[in-house]
C-alpha positions in Angstrom: 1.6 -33.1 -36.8 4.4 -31.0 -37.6 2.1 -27.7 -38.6 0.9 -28.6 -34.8 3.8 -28.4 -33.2 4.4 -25.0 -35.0 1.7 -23.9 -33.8 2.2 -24.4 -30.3 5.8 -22.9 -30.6 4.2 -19.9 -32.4 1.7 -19.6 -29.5 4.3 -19.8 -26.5 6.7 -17.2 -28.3 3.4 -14.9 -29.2 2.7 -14.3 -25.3 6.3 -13.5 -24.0 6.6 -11.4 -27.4 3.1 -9.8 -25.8 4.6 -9.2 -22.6 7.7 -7.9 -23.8 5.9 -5.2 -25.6 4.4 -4.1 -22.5 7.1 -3.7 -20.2 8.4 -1.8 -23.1 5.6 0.6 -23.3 6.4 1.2 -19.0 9.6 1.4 -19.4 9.7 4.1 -21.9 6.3 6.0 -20.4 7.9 6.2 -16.9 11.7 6.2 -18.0 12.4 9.3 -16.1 11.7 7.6 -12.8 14.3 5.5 -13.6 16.7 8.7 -14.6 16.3 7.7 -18.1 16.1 5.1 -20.4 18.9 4.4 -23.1 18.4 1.5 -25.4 21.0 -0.8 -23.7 18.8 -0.6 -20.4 15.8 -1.0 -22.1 17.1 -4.7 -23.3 18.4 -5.4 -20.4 15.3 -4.8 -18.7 13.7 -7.4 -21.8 16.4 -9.5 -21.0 16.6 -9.9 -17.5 12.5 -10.5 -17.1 12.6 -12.9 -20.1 12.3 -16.1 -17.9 9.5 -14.4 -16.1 7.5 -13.5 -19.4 8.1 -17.1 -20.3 7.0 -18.4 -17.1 3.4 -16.5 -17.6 3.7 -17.3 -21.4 3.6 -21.3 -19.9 0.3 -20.5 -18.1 -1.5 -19.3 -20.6 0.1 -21.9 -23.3 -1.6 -24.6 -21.7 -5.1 -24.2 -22.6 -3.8 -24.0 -26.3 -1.6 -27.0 -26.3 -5.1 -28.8 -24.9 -7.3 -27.4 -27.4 -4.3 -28.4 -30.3 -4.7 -32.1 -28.7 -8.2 -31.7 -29.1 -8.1 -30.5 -32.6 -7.1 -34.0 -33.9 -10.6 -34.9 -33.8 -12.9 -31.3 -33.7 -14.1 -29.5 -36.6 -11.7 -27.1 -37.6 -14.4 -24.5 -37.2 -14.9 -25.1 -33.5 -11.3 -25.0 -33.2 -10.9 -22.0 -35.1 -13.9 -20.6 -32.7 -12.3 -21.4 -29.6 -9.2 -20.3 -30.7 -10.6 -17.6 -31.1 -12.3 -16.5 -27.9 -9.8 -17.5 -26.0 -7.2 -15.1 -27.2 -9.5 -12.5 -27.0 -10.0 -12.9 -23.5 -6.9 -13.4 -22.3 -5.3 -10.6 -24.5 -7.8 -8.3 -22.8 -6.6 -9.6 -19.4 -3.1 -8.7 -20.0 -4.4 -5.5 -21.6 -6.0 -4.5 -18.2 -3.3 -5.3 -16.4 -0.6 -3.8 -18.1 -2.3 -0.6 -18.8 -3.9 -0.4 -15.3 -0.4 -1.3 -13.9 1.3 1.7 -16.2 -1.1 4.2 -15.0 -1.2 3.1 -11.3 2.6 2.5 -10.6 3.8 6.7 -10.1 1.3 6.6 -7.6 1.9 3.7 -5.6 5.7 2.9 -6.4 5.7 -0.7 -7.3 3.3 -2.5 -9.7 -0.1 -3.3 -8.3 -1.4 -6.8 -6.8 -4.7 -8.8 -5.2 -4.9 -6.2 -3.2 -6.7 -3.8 -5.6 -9.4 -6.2 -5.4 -10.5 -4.8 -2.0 -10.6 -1.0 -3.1 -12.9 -2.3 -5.9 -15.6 -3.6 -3.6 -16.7 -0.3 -3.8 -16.0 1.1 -7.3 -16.9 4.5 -6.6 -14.6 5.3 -4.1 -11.6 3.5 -5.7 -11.9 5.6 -9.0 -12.1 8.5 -7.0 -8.1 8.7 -6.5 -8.2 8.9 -10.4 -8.3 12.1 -12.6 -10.2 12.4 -15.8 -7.4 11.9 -18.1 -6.2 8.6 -16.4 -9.8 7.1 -17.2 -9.8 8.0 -20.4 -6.4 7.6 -21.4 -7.1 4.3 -19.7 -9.5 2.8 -21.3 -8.2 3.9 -24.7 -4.9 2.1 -23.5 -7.0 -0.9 -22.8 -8.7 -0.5 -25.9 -5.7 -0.2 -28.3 -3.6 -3.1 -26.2 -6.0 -5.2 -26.8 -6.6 -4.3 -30.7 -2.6 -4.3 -31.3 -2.2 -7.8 -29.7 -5.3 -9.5 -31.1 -3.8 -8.1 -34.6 -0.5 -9.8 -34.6 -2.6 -13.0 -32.9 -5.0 -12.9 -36.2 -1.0 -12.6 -38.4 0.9 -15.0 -36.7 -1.9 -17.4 -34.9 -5.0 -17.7 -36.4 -3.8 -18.4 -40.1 -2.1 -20.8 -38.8 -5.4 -22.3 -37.1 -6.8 -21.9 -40.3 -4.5 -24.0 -42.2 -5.0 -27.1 -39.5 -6.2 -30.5 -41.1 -6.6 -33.7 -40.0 -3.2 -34.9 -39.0 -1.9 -38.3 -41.2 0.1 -39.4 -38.2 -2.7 -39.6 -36.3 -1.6 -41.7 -33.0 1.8 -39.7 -32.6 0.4 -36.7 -32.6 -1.2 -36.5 -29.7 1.0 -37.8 -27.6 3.8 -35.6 -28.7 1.4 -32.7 -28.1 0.9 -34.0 -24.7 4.4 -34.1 -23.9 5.0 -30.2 -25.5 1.9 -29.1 -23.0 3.6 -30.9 -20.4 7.2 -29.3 -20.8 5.8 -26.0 -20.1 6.0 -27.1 -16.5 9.7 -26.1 -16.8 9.5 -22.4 -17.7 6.8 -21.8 -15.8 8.8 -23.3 -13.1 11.8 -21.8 -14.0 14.3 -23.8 -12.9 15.0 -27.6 -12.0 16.6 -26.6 -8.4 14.5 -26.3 -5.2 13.9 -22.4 -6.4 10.8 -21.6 -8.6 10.2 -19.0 -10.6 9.6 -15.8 -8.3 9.0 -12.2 -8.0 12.7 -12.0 -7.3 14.0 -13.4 -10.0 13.8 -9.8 -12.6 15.7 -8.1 -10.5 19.3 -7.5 -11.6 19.9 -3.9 -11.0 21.1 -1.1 -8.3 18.1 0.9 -9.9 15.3 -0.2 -8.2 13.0 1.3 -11.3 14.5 -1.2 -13.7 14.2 -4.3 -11.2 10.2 -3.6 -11.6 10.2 -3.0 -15.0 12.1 -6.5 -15.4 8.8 -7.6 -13.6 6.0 -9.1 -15.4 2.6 -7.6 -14.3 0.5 -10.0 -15.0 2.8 -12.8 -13.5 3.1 -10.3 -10.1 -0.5 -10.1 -10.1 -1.3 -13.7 -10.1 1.4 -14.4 -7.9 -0.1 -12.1 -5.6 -2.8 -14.2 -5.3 -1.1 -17.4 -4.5 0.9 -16.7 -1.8 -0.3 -18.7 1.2 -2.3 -17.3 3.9 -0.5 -19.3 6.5 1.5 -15.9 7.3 3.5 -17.5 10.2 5.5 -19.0 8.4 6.4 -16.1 6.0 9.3 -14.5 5.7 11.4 -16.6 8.1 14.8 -15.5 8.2 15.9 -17.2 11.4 14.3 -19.9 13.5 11.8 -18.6 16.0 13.7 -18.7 19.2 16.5 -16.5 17.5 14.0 -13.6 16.4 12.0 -13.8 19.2 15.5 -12.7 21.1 16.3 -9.8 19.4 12.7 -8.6 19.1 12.2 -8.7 22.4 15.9 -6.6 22.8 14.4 -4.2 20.6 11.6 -3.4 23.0 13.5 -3.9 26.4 12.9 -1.4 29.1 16.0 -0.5 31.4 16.0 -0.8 35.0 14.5 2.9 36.3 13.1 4.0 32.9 10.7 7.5 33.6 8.6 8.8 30.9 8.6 12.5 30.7 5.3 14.2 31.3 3.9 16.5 28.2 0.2 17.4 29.0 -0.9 18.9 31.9 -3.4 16.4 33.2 -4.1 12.9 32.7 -7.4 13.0 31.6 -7.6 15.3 28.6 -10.4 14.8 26.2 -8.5 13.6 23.1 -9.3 14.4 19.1 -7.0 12.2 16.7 -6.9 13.5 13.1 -5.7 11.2 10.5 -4.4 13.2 7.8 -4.5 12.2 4.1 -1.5 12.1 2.6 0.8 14.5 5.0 3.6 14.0 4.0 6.5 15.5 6.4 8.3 17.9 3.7 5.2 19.4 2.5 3.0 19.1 5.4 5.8 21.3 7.2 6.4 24.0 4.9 5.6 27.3 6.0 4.7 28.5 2.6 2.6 25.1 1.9 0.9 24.7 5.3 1.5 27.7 7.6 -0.6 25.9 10.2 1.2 23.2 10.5 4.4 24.9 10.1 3.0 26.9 13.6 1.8 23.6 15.5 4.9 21.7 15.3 6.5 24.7 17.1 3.6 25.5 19.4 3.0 21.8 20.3 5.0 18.5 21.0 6.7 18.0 17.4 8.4 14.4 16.4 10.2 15.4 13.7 11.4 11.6 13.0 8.4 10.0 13.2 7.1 7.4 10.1 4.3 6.3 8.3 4.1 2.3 8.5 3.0 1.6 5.2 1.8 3.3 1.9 -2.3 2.6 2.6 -5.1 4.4 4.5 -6.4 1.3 5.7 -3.1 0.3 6.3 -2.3 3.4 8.4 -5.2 3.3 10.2 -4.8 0.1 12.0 -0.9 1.1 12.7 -2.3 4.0 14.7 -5.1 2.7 16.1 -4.0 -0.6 17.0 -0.4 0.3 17.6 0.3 -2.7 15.0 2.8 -2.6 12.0 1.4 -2.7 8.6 2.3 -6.4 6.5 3.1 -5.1 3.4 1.5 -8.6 1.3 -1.7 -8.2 3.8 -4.7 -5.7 3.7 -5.4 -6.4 7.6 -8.8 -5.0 7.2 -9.6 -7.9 5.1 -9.3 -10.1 8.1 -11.7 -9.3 11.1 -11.1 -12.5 12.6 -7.9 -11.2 13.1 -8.1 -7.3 13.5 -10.7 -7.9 16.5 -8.1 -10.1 18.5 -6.0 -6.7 18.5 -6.0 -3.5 20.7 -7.0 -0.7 20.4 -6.3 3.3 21.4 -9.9 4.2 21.7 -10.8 0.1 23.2 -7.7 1.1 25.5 -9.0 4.4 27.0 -13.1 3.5 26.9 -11.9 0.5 29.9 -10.0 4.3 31.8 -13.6 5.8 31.8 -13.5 7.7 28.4 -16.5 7.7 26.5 -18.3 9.8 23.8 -16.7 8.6 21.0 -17.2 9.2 17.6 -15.4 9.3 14.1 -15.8 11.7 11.3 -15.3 11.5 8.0 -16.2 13.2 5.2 -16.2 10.5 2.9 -17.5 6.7 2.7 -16.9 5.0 6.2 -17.5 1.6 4.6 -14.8 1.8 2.0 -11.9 -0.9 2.5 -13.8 -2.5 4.9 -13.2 0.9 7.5 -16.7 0.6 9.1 -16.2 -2.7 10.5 -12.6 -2.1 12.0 -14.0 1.4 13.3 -17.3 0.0 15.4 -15.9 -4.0 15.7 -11.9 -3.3 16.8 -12.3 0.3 17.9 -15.6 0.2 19.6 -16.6 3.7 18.3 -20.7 2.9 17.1 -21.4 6.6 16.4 -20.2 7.9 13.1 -20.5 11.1 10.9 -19.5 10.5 7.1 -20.5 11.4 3.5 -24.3 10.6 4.1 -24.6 12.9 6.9 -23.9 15.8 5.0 -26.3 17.4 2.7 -25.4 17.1 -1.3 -25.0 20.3 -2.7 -21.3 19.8 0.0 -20.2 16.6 -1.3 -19.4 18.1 -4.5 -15.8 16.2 -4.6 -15.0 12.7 -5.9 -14.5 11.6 -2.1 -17.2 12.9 -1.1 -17.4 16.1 1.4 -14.2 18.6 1.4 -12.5 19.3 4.7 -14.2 21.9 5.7 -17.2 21.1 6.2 -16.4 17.5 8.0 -14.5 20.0 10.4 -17.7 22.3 10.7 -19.5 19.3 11.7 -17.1 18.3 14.4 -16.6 22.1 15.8 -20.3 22.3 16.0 -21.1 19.5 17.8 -18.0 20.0 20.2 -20.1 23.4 21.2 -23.2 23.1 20.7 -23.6 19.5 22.0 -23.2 18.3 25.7 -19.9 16.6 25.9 -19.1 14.2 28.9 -15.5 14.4 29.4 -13.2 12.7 28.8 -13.9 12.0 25.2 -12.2 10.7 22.3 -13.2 12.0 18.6 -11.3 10.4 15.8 -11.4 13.0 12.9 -9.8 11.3 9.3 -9.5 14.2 6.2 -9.9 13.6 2.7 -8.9 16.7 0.7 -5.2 15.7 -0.1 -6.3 12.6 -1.8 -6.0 12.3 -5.3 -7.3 13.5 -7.1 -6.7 16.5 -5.7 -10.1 18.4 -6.7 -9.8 20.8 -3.5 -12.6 24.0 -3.5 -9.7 26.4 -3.6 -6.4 27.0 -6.3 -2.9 28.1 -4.1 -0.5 26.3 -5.7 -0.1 24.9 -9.2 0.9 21.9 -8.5 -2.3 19.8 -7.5 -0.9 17.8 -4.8 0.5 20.8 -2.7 -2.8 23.1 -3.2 -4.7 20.5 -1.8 -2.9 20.2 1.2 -2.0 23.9 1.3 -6.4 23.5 1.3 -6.3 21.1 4.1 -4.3 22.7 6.5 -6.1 26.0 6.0 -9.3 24.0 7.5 -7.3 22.9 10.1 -6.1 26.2 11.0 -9.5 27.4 11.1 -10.8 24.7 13.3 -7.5 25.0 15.7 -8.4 28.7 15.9 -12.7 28.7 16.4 -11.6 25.8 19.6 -8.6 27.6 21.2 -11.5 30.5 21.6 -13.8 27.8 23.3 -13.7 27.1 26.8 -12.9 23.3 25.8 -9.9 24.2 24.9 -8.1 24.0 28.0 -8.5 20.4 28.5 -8.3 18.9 25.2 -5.3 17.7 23.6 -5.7 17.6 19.9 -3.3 14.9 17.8 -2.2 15.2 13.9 -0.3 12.4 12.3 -0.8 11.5 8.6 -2.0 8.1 7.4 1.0 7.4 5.2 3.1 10.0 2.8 3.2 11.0 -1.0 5.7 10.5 -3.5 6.0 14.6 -4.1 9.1 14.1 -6.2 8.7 13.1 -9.9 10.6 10.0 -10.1 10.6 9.1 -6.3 10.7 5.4 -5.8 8.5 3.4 -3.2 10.9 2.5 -0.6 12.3 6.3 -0.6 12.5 7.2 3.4 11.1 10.6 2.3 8.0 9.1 0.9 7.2 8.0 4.8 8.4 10.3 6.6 5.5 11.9 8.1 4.3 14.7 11.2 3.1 13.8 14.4 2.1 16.7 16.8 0.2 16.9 20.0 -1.8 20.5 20.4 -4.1 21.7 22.6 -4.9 23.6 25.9 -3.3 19.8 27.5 -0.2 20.2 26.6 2.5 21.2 28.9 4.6 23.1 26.8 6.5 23.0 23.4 8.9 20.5 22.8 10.7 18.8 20.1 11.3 14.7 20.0 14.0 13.7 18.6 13.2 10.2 18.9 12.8 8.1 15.9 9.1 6.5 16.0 6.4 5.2 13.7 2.7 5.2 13.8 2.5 1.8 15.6 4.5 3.8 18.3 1.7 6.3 19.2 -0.8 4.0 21.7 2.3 3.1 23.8 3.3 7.0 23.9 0.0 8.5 24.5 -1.3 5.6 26.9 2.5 6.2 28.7 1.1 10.1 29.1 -2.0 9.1 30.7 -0.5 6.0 32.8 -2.9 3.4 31.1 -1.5 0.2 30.7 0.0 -0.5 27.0 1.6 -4.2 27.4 -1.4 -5.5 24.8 0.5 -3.3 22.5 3.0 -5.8 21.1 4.3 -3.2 19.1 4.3 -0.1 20.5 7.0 1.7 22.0 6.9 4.9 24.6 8.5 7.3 22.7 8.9 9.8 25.4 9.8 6.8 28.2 13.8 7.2 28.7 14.1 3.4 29.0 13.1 2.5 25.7 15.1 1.8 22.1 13.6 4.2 19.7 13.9 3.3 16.0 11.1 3.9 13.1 9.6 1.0 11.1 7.5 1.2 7.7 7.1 -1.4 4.6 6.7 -1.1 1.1 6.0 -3.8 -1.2 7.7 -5.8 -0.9 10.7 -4.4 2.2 11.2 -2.8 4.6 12.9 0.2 6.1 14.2 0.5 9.9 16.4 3.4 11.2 17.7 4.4 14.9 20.5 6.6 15.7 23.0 4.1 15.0 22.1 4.3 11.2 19.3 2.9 8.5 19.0 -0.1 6.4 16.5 -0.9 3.6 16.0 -4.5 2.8 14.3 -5.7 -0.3 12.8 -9.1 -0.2 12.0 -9.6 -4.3 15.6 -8.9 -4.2 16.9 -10.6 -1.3 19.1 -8.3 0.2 19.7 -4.7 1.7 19.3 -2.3 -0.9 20.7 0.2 1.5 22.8 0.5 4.6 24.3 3.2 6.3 25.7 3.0 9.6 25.3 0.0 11.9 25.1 -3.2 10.2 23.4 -5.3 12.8 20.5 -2.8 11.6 19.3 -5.6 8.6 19.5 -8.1 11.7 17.2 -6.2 14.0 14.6 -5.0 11.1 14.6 -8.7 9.5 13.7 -10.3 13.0 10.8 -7.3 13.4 9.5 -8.0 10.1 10.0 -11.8 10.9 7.8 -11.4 14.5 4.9 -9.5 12.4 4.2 -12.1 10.4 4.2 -14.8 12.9 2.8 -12.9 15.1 -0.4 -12.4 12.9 -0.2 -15.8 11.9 -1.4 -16.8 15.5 -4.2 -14.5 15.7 
């Protein structure tokens, strides 16, 4: 008995030892995201995520302690066997993760969950974002993770499998083993109290990089996966009747609000380019993008305007629908609910617009985009990767820029176009991994958007030469930001700050807005211009209507961010309070009963 219950100490110690090693191996590889990483941080990152590694060390413990149960009365060959395989694969597991989660986490800002599951559905695509040396390096990190920790298993564990017998108490022995499987319900739990063991729980720092390296990876993963779907009832930080007050403050109208005109007609025919990646500080700069640079002072420029979230998909539905992004929810993922919500082009088809189409030079059915673009959007006629011959889609995502622009100059003036029309237009170019037809700038990340807005610039010139050009009013907003700056963390307001400019023969003249907005903020201002109705917009707010408040919105995994000219606040829900405040404190009020409303909101859809 007693080499048994060695054994099962030996194996609960092995995993957090296991997990311990690989935060290690993040916190060191990414320590200058973090401003460095001295030894005495480096523990009490170890340290302070202990409870979690013990937590997932509990989980996987249990199918061990079983098997040791078992074991009275196996062949100690079978156990040996099982013993075995089962390390294997979980070692692997925790390999994948880890590794995946090392190389992933520059790029996204936190550590990755469920909802890299969607992207996978189509593999393709989803490697795409990833540059050779990530794959390989990858794998080999995979390979060597799992060879390391399946070493020290075959030291510390296996002999000791080896060595089992027969045990000569045999009727306490199991029993006792019973009782040591069923005590790992209090580190996986973490606690006696009400509280259980929880994202949260790591975090101990004012350095937001060492709160996630105090996170487990594999624990945030699986917990990822178990939060409830009953979204309602997430996040409640006052009771119902309360939030619905100050949301509905937040989006008051006062008495003899006017919204200021900025196109010349209300009727323009419309194309809405999504941008990849656009961030505001490089999608600005007159050395980076001159083009852009020029429309913001040629057009209507909102130089405080947001990105909702960190996601494509994510972006799209915040612009199309006018709807926040949940940071724990790929909306996409639900088209029960995405079709109970509005949207732009839905919006205008019902004001006699019609022609509509969407181009993209890449996969339209990738996260799910097809069925939001023809179900929620109503636009049935779409241009992507297969529409374009494939000596052009030379690029991971599929066709560069400039010829998905070619495609939609060409049919603007070559083909019959009823007016008014709406084209959506989504770019790919500025996505990782960067592989642009063209080499400005060193840096990967700014040639391909220096790339990007070269096409644009093109286009913007071939159509202002076009008789179309008085009547169309051309909008750019990106579909989230970048993190540009090595060592920029995910909730950093730079990372979603992004442009929105309005362009064309349609607009008045040039103005700048100061208003603070967000993506969900552009049906409510554009329908405002052409006096169509936006109260389905739940959302939304008329950014050029004098009666409105104007603040800017986005979430990160997992927080959020809300600003207004009174200040900013940044509240972190893993660690339960504002990470930053400046300004007007009833800020953290007003952005927890927003966040509060999105969730119940989408809960009832």
């Amino acid at each position: 008995m007693f080499r048994r219950v060695v054994l099962f100490g030996s194996i609960f110690l092995y995993f957090a030892i296991v997990f311990c090693f690989g935060k290690a191996a993040f916190s060191l590889v990414h320590a200058a995201m973090g401003g460095g990483m001295s030894l005495y941080g480096l523990l009490a990152i170890l340290y302070h995520g202990f409870a979690m590694d013990m937590s997932m060390s509990g989980y996987l413990s249990i199918l061990p302690g079983l098997l040791l149960i078992a074991s009275v009365w196996l062949r100690p060959k079978t156990v040996a066997q099982a013993f075995n395989v089962y390390f294997l694969l979980m070692l692997f597991a925790v390999a994948v993760i880890t590794v995946t989660d090392i190389i992933l986490y520059p790029h996204w800002g936190f550590h990755f969950d469920s909802m890299i599951l969607l992207y996978l559905q189509k593999p393709k695509e989803a490697l795409a974002s990833a540059v050779t040396w990530e794959i390989i390096g990858g794998i080999s990190g995979i390979i060597a993770f799992t060879g390391l920790a399946y070493a020290g298993y075959a030291v510390i564990i296996r002999k000791q499998v080896r060595r089992l017998r027969p045990p000569h108490s045999l009727p306490l022995t199991p029993p006792v083993l019973l009782a040591l499987t069923g005590a790992l319900f209090l580190p996986i739990r973490g606690s006696l109290t009400t509280s259980t063991m929880n994202v949260g729980r790591a975090f101990f720092s004012e350095n937001m990089f060492y709160n996630h390296a105090a996170v487990n990876p594999t624990f945030n993963f699986f917990y990822s996966f178990a939060k409830s779907e009953d979204f309602e009832v997430q996040y409640q930080f006052f009771d119902r009747e309360k939030a619905g007050g100050i949301f509905a403050e937040l989006h008051r109208k006062t008495a003899g609000d006017t919204t200021a005109s900025a196109l010349t007609t209300g009727r323009p025919n419309i194309i809405l380019f999504i941008l990849e990646s656009f961030v505001a500080d490089i999608a600005l700069d007159s050395t980076v993008a001159p083009h852009m640079h020029r429309f913001a002072k040629e057009g209507v420029f909102f130089p405080r305007f947001y990105a909702n979230s960190f996601r494509t998909d994510k972006g799209m539905v915040s612009v199309m629908s006018g709807y926040p992004a949940h940071p724990t929810v790929t909306l996409m993922k639900y088209p029960q609910k995405t079709e109970t919500l509005p949207t732009i082009s839905k919006a205008l088809k019902l004001a006699g617009y019609g022609n509509m189409t969407f181009y993209y030079g890449g996969d339209a059915d990738f996260s799910n985009m097809r069925s939001y673009i023809v179900g929620e959007c109503g636009i049935k006629d779409i241009v992507s990767d297969r529409d374009f011959p494939a000596n052009v889609r030379r690029t991971k995502w599929g066709a560069p820029d400039e010829y998905m622009l070619d495609r939609l100059f060409r049919d603007l003036t070559e083909k019959e176009q009823p007016s008014p029309f709406f084209k959506l237009a989504m770019t790919l170019s500025s996505h990782e991994p960067f592989d642009v037809p063209v080499r400005q700038f060193e840096q990967p990340f700014l040639n391909s958007v220096h790339y990007t807005d070269s096409c644009l610039g093109s286009f913007v010139n071939r159509l202002h030469a076009t008789p179309a050009w008085e009547n169309t009013l051309l909008i750019f907003v990106a579909d989230h930001g970048y993190g540009y700056l090595p060592g920029m963390s995910g909730h950093d307001p730079r990372r979603f700050r992004i442009p929105m400019i309005w362009l064309g023969g349609a607009v008045a003249q040039p103005l700048a807005i100061e208003a603070y907005g967000s993506q969900n903020d552009l049906a409510a201002t554009l329908l405002g211009q052409l006096k169509i109705n936006s109260d389905a917009f739940l959302f939304s707010k008329d950014l050029l209507n004098t009666g409105t408040h104007k603040f800017a919105f986005y979430s990160y995994l997992n927080g959020f961010f809300m600003a207004d000219d009174a200040g900013c606040v940044i509240y972190d829900n893993d660690a339960q309070t504002a990470i930053y405040q400046q300004g007007d404190p009833a800020l953290e009020e007003k952005a927890k009963a927003f966040f509060q409303m999105m969730y119940l909101d989408l809960g009832n859809r």
